[in-house]
N, C-alpha and C positions, 0 to 999 in steps of 0.2 A: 609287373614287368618280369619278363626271364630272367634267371639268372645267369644264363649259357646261352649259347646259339647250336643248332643241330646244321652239321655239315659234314656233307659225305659219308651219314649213317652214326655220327657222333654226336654227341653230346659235350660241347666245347666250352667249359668257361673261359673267362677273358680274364686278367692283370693286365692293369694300366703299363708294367714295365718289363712285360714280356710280350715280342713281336707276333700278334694276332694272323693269321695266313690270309693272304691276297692273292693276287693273277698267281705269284710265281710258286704258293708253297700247293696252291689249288693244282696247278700242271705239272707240279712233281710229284702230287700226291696219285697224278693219274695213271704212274708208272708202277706204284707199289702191287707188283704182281709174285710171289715170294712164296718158295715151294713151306709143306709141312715141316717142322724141326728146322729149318734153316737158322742158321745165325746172323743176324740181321743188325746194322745200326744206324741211328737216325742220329747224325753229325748236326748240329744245331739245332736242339729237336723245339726249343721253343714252345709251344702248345701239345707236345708230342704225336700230333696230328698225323704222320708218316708212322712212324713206330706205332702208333693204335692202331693203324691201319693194318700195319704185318702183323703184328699178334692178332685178329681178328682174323687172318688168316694161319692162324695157328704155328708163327714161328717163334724162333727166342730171339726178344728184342731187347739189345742196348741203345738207352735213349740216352747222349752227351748234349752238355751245353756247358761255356764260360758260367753262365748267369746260374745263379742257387735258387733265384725266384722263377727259373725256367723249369726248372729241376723239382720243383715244389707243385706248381701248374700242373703240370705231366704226370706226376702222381696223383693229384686232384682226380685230373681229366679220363687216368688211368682206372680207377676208384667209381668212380661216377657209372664208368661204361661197363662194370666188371670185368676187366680187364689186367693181367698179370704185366708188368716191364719194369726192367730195371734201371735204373740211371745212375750216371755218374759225373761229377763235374769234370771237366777237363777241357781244355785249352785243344782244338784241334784234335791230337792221338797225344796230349801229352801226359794222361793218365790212364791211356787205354792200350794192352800190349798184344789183347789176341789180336786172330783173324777171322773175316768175316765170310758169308758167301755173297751178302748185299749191304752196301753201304748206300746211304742217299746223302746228300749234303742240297743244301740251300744256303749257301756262304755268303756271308754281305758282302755287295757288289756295287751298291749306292758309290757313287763317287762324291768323295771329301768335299763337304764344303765347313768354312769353320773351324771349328772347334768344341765340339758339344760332343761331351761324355758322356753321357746319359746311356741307362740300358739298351733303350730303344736304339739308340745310336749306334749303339757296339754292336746292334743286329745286324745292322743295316748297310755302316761304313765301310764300304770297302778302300779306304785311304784314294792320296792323288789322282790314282787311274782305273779307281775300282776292282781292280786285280791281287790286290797286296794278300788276302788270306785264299781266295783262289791259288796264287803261283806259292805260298807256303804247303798247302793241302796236296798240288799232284806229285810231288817227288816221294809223298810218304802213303798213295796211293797204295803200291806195290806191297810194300811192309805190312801191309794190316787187309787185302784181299787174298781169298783161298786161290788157289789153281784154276776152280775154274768160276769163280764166284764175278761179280759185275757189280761196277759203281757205275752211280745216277748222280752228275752233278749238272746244277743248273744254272745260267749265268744269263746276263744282259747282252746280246749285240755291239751295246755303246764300251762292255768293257773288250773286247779284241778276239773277236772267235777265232782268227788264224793262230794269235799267239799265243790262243789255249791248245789248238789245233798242234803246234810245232814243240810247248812243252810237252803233252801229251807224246808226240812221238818220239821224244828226249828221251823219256822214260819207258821207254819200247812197249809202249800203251795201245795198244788198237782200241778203236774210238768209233761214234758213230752218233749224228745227231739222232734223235727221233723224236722229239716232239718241240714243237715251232709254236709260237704265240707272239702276234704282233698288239699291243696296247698301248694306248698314247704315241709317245715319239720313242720309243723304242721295241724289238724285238726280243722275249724271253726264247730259250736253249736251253733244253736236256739234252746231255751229254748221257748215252752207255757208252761203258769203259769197261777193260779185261785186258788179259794177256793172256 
């Protein structure tokens, strides 16, 4: 039996308590188009699946995650493929102070049910409305994109695209969907973002 799965030119192991990529990390993974030397971060990198992708593309990637067993993975995963990236733990930007020219996020969007802690959970919760680390993440957009650099973030239909739509422009954000997936009973969105 494998010990990995080969996707999208990778070689992926799996941890039972780091979030595995499905429909949504697969159609944000289809965005990572990311010039040579660019500064690049993969915001919940989980499997570091996005960030391999831009260093494959020959950029310099910081791969963030809450979780240390994501962080751990990612280096695995980074190792495996011959591949150079750096990570750091951190909570959203709260241990990260540059700026980038590409950021991706895949933020947990799952809406709450319960109360289950678990890694996997922390991946995946996006609290009551599904929103909660999405509307934490776009006010600090700004702070940590270059001039003319672009954020890719991707979200659920069920969690409120006008109200990402009008934070976004709070934040004098110009925005733009570009890539659409409809699965199950809801609709995933990538969000490009700039100013």
């Amino acid at each position: 039996m494998k010990k990995f799965i080969e996707l999208n030119g990778l070689k992926l192991f799996k941890e039972k308590e780091v979030y595995f990529p499905r429909e949504d990390s697969l159609l944000l993974a289809e965005t990572v188009k990311v010039k040579k030397n660019s500064n690049v971060l993969d915001l919940g990198c989980g499997t570091g699946i996005i960030g391999l992708l831009a260093v494959k593309q020959k950029a310099k990637v910081l791969c963030a995650d809450v979780n240390t067993k994501a962080l751990k993975l990612t280096k695995k995963n980074a190792e495996e493929n011959n591949l150079k990236i750096k990570t750091t733990e951190s909570n959203l930007f709260s241990n990260i102070k540059e700026k980038f020219d590409f950021i991706f996020f895949n933020p947990p969007y799952v809406i709450e049910e319960g109360n289950k802690k678990d890694l996997i959970e922390t991946a995946i919760n996006g609290g009551k409305k599904g929103r909660e680390i999405i509307d934490l993440f776009i006010p600090q957009i700004k702070n940590h994109l270059t001039e003319k650099g672009n954020c890719f973030l991707l979200q659920s239909d069920l969690n409120g695209i006008k109200e990402t739509t009008k934070k976004l422009e709070k934040q004098g954000l110009k925005h733009l969907i570009i890539k659409r997936k409809r699965i199950f009973f809801e609709e995933l969105i990538v969000f490009k973002i700039w100013f």
